[in-house]
N, C-alpha and C positions, 0 to 999 in steps of 0.2 A: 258507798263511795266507789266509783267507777276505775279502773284501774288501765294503767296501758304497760305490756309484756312486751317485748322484743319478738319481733316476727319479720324483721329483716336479716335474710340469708347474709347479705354482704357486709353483715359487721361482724363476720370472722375474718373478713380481710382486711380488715384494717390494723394498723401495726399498735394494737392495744394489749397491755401486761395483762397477764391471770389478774392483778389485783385493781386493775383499772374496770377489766369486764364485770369484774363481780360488784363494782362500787357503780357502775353503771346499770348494769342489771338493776341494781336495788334501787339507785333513782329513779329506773322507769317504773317499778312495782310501787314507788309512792306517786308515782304521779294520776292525777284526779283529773280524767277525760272530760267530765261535765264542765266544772270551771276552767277546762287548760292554765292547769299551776301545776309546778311541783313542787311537792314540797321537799326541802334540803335543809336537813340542820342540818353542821359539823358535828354537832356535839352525840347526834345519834349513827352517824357515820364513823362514827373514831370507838362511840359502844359495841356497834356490830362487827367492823372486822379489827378492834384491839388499835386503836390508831392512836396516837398523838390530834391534838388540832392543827398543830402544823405539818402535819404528815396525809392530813386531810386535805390540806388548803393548796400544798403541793400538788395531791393528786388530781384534784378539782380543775387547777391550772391548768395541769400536762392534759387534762379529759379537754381539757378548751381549745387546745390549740390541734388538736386532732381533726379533721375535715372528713366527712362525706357528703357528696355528691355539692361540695364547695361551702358546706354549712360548720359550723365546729358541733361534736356533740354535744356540749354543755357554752354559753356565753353570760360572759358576769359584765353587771353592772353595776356601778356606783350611784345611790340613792343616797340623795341628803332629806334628814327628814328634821322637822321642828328642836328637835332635843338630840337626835343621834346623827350618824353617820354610818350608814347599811350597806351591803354587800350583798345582793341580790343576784343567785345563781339560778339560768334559766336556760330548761332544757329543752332542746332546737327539735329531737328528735320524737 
């Protein structure tokens, strides 16, 4: 699986927490260049840096509404599917 790194200089200027960068860093390291998905659980988000799900889902948010070059770094969307009701986070960057 194909991986994609952070290799833009200008996301230290953005007014992003230690614990946003580092939750971001790791989305980009799961994200899979061949099929452009990334992949995002909560639930391995909150194993790696000690989180709550709601402390995830928070920070997920605050990652959304954050903008570069007029884009947010992470955009959610609401998937109705046959049986459930999804939360599809999807990363711009």
């Amino acid at each position: 699986m194909s991986k994609f790194y952070l290799t833009d200089p200008n996301i230290n200027t953005l007014p992003l927490t230690d614990l946003q960068f580092r939750i971001y860093q790791y989305l980009c390291a799961q994200y899979n260049i061949k099929k452009h998905q990334a992949f995002i659980r909560i639930v391995n988000i909150g194993g790696q840096f000690q989180l709550t799900k709601d402390e995830v889902q928070e920070e997920l948010i605050k990652l959304s509404e954050i903008k570069h070059l007029d884009l947010p770094l992470i955009s959610i969307e609401q998937k109705n599917y046959i049986s459930k009701n999804f939360t599809l986070w999807v990363l711009m960057r």
